[in-house]
py3Dmol code that shows the C-alpha trace and the ligand (Angstrom):
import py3Dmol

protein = """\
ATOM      1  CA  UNK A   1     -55.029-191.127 157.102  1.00  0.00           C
ATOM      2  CA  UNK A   2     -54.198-194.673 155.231  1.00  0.00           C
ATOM      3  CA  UNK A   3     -52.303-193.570 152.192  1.00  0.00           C
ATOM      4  CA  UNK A   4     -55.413-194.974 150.205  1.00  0.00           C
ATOM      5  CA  UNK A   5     -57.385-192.493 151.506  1.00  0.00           C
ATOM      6  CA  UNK A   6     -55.432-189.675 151.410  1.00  0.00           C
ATOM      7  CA  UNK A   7     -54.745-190.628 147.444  1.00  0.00           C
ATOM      8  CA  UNK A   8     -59.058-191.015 147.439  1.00  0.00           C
ATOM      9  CA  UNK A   9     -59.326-187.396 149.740  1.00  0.00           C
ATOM     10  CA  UNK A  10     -57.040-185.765 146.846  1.00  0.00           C
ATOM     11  CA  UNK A  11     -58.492-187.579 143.649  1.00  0.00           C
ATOM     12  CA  UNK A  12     -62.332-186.405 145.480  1.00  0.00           C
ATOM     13  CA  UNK A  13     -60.992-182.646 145.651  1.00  0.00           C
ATOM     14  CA  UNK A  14     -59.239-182.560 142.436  1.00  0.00           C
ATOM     15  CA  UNK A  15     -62.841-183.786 140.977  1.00  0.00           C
ATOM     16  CA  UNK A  16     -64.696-181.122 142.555  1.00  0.00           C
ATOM     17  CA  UNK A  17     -62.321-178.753 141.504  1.00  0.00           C
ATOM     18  CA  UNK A  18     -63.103-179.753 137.864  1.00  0.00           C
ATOM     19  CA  UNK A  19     -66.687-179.023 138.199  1.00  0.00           C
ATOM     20  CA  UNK A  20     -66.049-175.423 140.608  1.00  0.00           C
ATOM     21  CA  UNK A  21     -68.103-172.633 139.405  1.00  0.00           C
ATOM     22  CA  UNK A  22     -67.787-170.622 142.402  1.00  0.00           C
ATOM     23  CA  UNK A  23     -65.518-167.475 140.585  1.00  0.00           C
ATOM     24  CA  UNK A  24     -65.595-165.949 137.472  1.00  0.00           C
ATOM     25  CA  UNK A  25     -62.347-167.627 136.114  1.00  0.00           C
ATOM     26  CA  UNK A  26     -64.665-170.964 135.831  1.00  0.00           C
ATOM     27  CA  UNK A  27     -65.770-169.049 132.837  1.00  0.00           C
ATOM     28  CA  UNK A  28     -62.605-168.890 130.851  1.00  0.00           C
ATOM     29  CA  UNK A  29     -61.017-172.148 131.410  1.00  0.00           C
ATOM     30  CA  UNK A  30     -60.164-174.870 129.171  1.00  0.00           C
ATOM     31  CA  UNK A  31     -59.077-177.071 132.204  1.00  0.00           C
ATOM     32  CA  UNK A  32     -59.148-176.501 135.968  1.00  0.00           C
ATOM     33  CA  UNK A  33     -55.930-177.113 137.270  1.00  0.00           C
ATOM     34  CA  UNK A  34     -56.373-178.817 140.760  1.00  0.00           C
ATOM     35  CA  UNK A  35     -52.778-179.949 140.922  1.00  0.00           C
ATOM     36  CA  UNK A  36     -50.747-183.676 140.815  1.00  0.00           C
ATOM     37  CA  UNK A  37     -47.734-185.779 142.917  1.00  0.00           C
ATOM     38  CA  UNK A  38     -47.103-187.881 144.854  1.00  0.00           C
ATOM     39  CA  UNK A  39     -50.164-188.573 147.411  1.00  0.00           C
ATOM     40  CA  UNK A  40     -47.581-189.322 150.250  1.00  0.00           C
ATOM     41  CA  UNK A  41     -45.011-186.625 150.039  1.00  0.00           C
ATOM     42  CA  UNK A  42     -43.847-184.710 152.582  1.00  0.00           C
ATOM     43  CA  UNK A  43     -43.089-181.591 150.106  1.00  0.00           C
ATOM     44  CA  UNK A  44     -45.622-179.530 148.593  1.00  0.00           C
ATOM     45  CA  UNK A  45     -45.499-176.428 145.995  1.00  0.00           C
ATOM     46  CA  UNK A  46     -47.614-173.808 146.017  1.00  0.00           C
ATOM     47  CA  UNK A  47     -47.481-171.319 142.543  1.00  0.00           C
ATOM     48  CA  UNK A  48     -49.694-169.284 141.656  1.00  0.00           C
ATOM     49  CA  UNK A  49     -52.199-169.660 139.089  1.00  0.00           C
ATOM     50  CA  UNK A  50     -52.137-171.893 135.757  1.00  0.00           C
ATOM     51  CA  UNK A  51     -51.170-169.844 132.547  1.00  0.00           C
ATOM     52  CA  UNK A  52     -51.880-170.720 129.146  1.00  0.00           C
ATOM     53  CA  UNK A  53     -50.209-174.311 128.981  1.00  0.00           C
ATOM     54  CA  UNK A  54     -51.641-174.945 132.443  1.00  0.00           C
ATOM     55  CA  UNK A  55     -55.039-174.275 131.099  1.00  0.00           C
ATOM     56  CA  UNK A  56     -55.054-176.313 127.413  1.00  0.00           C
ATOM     57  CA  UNK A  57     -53.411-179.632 129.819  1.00  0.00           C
ATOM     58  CA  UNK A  58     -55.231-179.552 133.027  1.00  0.00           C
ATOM     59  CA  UNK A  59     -51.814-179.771 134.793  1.00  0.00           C
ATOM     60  CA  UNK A  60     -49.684-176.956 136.536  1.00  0.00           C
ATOM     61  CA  UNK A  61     -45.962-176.186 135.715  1.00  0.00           C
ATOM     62  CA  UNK A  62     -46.077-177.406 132.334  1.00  0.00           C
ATOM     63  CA  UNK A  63     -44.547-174.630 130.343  1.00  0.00           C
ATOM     64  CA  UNK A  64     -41.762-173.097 130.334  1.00  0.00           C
ATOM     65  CA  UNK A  65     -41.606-171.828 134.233  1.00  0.00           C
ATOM     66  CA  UNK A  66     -42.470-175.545 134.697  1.00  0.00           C
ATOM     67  CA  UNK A  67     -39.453-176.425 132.328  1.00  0.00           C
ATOM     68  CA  UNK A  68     -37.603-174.601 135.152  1.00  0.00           C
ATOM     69  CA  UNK A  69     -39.234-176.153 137.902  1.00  0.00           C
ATOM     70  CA  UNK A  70     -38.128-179.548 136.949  1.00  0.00           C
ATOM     71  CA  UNK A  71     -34.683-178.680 136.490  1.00  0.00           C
ATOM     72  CA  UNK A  72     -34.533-177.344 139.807  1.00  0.00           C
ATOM     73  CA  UNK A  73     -35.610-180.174 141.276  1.00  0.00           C
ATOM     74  CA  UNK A  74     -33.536-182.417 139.283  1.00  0.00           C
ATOM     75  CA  UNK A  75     -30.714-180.830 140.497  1.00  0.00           C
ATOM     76  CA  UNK A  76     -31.186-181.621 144.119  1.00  0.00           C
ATOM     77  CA  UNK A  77     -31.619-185.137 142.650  1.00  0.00           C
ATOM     78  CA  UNK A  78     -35.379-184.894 142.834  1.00  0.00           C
ATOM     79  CA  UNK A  79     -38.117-186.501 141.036  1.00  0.00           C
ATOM     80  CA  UNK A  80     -40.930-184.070 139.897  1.00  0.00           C
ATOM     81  CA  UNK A  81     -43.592-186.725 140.473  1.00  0.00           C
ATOM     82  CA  UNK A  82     -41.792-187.488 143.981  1.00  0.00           C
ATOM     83  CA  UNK A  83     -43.377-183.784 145.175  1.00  0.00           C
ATOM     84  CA  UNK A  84     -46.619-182.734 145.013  1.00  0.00           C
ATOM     85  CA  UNK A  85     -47.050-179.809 142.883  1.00  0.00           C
ATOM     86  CA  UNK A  86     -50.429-177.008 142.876  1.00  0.00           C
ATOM     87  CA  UNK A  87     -51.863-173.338 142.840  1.00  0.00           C
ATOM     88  CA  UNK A  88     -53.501-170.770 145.074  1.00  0.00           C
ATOM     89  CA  UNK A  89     -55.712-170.650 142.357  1.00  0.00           C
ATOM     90  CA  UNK A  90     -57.012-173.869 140.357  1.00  0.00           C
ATOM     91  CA  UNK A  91     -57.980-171.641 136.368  1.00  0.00           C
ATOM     92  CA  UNK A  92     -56.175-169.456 134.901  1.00  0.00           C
ATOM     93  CA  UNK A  93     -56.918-165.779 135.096  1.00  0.00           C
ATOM     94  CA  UNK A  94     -57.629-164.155 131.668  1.00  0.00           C
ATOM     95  CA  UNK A  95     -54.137-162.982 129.928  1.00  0.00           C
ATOM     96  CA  UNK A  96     -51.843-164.240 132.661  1.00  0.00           C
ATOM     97  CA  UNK A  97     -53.321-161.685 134.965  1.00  0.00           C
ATOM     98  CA  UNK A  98     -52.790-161.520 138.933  1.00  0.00           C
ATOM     99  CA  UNK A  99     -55.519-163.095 140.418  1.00  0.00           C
ATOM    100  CA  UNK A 100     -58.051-161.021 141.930  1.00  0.00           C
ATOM    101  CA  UNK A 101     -58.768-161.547 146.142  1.00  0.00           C
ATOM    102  CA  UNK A 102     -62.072-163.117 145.476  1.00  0.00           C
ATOM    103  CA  UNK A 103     -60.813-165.404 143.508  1.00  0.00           C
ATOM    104  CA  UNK A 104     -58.012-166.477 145.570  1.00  0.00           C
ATOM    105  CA  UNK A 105     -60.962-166.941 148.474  1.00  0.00           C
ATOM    106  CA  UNK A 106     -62.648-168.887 146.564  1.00  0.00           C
ATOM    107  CA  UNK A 107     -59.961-171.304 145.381  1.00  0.00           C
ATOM    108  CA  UNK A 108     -58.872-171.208 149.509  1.00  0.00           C
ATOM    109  CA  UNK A 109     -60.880-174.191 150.364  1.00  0.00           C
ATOM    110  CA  UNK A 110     -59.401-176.355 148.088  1.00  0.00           C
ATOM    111  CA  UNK A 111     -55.199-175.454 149.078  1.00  0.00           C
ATOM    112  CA  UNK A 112     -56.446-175.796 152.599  1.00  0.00           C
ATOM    113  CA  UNK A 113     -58.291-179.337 152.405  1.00  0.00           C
ATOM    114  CA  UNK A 114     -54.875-180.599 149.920  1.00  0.00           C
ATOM    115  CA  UNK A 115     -52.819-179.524 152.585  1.00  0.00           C
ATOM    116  CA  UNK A 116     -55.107-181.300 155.124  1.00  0.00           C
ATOM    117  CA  UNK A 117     -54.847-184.464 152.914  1.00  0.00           C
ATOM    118  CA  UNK A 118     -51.238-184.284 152.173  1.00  0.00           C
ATOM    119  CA  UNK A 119     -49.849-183.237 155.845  1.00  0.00           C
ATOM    120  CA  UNK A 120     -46.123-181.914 154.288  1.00  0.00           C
ATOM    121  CA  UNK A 121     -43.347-181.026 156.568  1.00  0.00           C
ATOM    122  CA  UNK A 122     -42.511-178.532 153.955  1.00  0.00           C
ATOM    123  CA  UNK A 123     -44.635-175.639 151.643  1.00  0.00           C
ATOM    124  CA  UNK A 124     -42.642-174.507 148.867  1.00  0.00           C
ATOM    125  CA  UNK A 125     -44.191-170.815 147.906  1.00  0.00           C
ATOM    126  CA  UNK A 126     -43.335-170.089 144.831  1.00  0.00           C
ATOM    127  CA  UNK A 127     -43.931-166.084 143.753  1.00  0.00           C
ATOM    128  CA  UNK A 128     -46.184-163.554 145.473  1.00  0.00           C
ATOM    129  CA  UNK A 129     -49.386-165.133 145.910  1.00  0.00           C
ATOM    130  CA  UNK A 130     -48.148-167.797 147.291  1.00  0.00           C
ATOM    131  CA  UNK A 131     -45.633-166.161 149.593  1.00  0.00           C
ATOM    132  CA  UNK A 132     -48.673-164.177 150.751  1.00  0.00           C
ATOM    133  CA  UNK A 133     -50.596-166.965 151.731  1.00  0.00           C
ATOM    134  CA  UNK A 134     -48.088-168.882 154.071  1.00  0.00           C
ATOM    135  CA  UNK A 135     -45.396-165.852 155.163  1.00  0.00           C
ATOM    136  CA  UNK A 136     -48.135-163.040 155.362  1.00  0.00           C
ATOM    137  CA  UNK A 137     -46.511-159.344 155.394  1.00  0.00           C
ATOM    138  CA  UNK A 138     -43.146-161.193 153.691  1.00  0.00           C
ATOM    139  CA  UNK A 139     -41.334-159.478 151.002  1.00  0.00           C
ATOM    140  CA  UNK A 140     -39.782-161.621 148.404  1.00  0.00           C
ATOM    141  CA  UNK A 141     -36.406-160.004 147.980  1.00  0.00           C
ATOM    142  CA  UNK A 142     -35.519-160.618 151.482  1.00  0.00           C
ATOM    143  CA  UNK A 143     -37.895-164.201 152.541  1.00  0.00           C
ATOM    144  CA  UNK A 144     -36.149-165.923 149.591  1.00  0.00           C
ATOM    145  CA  UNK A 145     -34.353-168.790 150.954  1.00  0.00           C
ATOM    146  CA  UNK A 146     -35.876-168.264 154.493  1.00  0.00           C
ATOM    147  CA  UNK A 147     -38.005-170.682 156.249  1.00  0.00           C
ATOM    148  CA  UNK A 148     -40.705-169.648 158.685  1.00  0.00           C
ATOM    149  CA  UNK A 149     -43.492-172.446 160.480  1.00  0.00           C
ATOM    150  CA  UNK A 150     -46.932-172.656 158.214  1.00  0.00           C
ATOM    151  CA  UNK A 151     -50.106-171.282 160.118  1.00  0.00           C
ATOM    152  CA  UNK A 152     -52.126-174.524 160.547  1.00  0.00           C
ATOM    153  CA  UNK A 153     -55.123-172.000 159.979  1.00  0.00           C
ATOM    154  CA  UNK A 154     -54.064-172.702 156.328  1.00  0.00           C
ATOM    155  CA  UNK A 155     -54.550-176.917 156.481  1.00  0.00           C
ATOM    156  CA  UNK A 156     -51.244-177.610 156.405  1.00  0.00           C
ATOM    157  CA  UNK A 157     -50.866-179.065 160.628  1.00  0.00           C
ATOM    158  CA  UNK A 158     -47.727-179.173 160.611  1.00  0.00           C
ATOM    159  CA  UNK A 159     -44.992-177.658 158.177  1.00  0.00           C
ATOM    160  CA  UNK A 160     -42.968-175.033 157.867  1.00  0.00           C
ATOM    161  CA  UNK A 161     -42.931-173.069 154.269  1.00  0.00           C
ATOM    162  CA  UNK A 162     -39.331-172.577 152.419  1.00  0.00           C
ATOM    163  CA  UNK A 163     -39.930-169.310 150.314  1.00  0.00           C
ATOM    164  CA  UNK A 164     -38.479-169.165 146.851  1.00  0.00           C
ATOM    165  CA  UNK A 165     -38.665-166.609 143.880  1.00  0.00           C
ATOM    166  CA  UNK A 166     -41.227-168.081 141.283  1.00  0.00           C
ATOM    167  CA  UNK A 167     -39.578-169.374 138.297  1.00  0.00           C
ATOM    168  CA  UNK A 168     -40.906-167.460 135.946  1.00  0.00           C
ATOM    169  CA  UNK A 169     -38.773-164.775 137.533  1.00  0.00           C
ATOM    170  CA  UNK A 170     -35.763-165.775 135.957  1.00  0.00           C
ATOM    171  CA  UNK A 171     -36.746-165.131 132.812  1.00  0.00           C
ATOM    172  CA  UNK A 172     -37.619-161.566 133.126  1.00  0.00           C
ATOM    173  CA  UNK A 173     -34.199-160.984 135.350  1.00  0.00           C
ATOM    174  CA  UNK A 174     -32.116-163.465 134.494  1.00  0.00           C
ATOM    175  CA  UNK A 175     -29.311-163.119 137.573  1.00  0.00           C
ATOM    176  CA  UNK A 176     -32.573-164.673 139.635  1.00  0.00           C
ATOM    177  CA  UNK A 177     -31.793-168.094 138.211  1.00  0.00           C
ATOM    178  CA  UNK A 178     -28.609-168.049 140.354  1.00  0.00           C
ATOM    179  CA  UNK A 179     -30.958-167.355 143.253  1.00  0.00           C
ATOM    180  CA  UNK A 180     -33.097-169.903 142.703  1.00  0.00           C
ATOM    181  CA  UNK A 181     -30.925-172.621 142.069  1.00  0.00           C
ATOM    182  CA  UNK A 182     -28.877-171.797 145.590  1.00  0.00           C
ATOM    183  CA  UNK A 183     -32.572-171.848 147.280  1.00  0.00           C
ATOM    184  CA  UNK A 184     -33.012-175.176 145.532  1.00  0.00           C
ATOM    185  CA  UNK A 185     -29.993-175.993 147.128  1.00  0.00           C
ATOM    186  CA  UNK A 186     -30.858-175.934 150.453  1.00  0.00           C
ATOM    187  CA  UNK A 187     -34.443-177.657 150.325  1.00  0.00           C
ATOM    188  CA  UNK A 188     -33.270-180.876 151.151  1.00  0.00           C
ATOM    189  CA  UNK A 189     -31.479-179.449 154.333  1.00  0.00           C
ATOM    190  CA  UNK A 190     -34.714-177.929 154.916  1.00  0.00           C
ATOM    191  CA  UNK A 191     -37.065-180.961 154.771  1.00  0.00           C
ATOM    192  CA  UNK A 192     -34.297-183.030 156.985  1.00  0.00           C
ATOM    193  CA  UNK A 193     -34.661-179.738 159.721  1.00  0.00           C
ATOM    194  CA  UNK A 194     -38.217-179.952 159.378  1.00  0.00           C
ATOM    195  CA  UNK A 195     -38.600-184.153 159.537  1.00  0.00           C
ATOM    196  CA  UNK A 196     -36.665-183.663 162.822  1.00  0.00           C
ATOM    197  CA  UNK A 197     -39.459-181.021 164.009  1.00  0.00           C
ATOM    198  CA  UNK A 198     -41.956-183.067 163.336  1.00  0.00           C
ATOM    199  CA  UNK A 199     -40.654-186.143 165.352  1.00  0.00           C
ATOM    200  CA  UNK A 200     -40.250-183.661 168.235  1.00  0.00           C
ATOM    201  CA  UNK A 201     -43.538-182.587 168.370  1.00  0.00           C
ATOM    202  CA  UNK A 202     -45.487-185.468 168.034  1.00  0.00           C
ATOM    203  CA  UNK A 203     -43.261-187.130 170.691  1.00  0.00           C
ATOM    204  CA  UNK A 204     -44.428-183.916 173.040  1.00  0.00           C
ATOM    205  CA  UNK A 205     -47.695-184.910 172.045  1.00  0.00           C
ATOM    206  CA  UNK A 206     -47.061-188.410 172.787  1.00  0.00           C
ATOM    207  CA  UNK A 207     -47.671-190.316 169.730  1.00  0.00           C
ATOM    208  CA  UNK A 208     -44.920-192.929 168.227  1.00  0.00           C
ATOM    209  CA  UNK A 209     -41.927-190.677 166.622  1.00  0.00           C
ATOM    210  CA  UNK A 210     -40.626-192.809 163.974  1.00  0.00           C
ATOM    211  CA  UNK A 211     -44.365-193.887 163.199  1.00  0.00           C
ATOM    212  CA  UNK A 212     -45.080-189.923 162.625  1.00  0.00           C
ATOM    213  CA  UNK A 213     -42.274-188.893 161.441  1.00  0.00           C
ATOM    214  CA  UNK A 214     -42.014-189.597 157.549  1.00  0.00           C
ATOM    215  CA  UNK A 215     -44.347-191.992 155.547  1.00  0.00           C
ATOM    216  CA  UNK A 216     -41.795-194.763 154.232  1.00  0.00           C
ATOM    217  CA  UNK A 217     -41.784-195.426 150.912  1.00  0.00           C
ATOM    218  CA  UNK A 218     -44.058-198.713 149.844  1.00  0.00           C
ATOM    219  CA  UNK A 219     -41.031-200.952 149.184  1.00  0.00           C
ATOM    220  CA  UNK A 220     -38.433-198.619 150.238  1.00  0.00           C
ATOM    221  CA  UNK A 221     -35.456-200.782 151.760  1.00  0.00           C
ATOM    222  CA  UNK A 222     -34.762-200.986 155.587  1.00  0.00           C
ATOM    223  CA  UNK A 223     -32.832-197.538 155.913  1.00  0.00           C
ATOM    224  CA  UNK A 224     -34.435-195.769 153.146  1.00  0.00           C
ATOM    225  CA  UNK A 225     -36.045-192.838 155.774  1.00  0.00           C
ATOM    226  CA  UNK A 226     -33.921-190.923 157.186  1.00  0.00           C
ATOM    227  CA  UNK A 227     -34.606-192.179 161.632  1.00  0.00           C
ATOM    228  CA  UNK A 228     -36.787-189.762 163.484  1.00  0.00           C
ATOM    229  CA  UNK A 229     -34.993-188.447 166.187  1.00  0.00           C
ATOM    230  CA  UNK A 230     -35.777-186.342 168.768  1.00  0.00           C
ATOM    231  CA  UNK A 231     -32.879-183.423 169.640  1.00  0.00           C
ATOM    232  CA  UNK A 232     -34.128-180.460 167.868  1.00  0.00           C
ATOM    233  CA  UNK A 233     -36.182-179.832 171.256  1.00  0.00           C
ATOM    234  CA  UNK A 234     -37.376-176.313 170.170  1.00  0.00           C
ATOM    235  CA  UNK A 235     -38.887-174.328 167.125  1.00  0.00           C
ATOM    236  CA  UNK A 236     -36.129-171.528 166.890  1.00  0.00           C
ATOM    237  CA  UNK A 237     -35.011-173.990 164.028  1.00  0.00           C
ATOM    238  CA  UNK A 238     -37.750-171.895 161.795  1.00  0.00           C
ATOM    239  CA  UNK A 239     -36.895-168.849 162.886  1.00  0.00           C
ATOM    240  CA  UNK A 240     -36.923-166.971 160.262  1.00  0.00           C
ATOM    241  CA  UNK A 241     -33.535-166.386 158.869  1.00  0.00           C
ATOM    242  CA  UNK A 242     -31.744-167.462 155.861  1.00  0.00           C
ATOM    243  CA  UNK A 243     -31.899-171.219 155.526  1.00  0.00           C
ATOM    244  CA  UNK A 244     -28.851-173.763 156.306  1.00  0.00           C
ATOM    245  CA  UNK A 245     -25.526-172.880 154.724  1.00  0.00           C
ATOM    246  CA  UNK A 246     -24.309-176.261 153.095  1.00  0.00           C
ATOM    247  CA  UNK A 247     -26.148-177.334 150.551  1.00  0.00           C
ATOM    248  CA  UNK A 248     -25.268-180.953 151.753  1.00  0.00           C
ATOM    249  CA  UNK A 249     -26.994-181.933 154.950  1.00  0.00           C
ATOM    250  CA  UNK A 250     -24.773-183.326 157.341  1.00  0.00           C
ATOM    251  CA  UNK A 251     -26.843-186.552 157.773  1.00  0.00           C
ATOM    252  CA  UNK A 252     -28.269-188.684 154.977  1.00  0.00           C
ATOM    253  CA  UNK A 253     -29.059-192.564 155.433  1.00  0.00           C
ATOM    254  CA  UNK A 254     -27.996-194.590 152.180  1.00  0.00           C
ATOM    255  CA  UNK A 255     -30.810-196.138 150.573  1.00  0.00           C
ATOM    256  CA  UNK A 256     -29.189-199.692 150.978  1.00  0.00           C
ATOM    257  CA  UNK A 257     -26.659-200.546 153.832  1.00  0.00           C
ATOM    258  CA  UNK A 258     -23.183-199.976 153.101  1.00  0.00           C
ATOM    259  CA  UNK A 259     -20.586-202.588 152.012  1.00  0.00           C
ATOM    260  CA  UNK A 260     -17.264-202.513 152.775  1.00  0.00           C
ATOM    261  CA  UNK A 261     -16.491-201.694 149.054  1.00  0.00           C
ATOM    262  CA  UNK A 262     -19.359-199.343 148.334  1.00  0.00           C
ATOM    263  CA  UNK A 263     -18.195-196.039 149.170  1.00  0.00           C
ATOM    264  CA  UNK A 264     -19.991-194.092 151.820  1.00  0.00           C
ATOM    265  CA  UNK A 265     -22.643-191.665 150.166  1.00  0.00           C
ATOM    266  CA  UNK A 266     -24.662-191.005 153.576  1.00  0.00           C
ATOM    267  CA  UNK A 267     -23.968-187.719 153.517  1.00  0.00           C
ATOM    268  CA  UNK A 268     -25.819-187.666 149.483  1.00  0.00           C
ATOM    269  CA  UNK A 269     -29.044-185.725 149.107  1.00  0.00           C
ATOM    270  CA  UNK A 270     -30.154-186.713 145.700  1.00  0.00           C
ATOM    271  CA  UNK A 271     -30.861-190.296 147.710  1.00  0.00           C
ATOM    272  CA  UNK A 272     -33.346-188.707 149.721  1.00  0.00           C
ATOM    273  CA  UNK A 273     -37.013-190.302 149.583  1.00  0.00           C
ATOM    274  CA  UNK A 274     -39.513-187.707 149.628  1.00  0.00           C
ATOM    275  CA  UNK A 275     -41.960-189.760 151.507  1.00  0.00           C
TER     276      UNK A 275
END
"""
ligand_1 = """\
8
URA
N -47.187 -170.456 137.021
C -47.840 -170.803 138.143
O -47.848 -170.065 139.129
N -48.470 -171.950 138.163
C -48.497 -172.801 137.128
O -49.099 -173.863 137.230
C -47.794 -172.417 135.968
C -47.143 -171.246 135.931
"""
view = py3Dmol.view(width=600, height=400)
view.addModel(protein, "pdb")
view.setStyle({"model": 0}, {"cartoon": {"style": "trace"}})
view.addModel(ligand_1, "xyz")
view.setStyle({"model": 1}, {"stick": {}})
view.zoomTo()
view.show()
């Protein structure tokens, strides 16, 4: 997919979800949520269901949980509108209310045809629902911070999902923000592990590595990707199991070539692209 059609694929769905009718939380909404980023990311979130700020703006994370959500992200050194950000379910159930199977049926088509559209090498589940969707039979307390390969059954082809506590956590038990900031932490090791992967299995498959590997920036400078390579040769990398140690990965390119003055930051995550 040309990046202008996967930006036309997502703008397409996130009309249709506008006009869905197809379960009773059409009924209540202000605003269908269908989701927003960047169109060539390789990271995706998955929450769970707009709330009430959601719902009056059309766009998800925007209260306080998506307060949160920023933060987290900012502290890896990422831009929210670098990641693409959505819901298992696109309106908000009544009162903040868990949403219902049915529902989250209904709403299925549309998570599986983003994740088509947006290929990620990594699914961010944030709380239960999500969790459920992409680490069935998982428990929270113990998948935190654990990565495990994504079903393709669920439209993403090829991606593993990076399970974290849903922000909105942290403000009924405060210790979790602790948790989810050293989950946050290791996300970037996470997408590098997962990049790598990638390259190996579409070189098995025999299509160009570097070519599949990551979607380079438009007007990214030489160097700005991190190089496909090909030694991770199996998938026990997503074994599940508690993510990378260092928060730092051990291999970062610099977004412009080193000088001899400029001191060596290739080892800095907050320089990552995200696509
Ligand atoms: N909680 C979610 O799960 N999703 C949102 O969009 C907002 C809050």
């Amino acid at each position: 997919m040309t990046p202008g059609e996967r930006a036309a694929a997502l703008e397409q769905l996130a009309a249709e979800v506008r006009g869905c009718t197809a379960c009773r939380l059409h009924r209540g909404r202000t605003h269908a949520v269908p989701g927003e980023g960047h169109p060539e990311t390789e990271v995706v979130f998955v929450g769970e269901g707009p709330g009430q700020n959601e719902d009056q703006q059309g766009r998800p994370f925007v209260g306080a949980a998506g307060g949160l959500l920023t933060e987290l992200l900012e502290l890896v050194g990422w831009r929210r509108d670098a990641v693409f950000i959505t819901n298992v379910v696109k309106c908000r159930p009544p009162g903040n209310r868990d949403p219902e199977p049915d529902e989250i049926a209904a709403c299925a088509g549309f998570l599986h045809r983003q994740l088509e559209a947006l290929d990620p090498a990594v699914v961010v589940t944030l709380g239960r629902y999500s969790l459920g969707t992409f680490m069935p039979g998982a428990k929270i307390s113990t998948a935190h911070g654990t990565v495990r390969p994504v079903d393709p059954a669920t439209g993403a082809p090829s991606a593993v999902a990076f399970a974290m506590y849903h922000p909105a956590a942290a403000f009924r038990q405060t210790a979790l923000k602790e948790t989810l900031v050293a989950d946050m932490a290791n996300l970037p090791q996470v997408l590098l592990d997962a990049r790598k992967a990638r390259s190996t299995r579409i070189e098995g498959a025999g299509v160009d590595a570097e070519e599949g590997a990551s979607r380079p920036a438009a007007g990214a400078p030489p160097g700005a990707d991190l190089e496909a390579e090909a030694d991770t040769p199996d998938d026990a990398t997503f074994d599940a199991g508690p993510a990378a140690e260092p928060a730092v990965p051990d291999e970062q390119p610099p977004l412009a070539p080193a000088t001899e003055d400029a001191p060596d930051d290739s080892d800095r995550t907050d320089q990552m692209t995200l696509f």
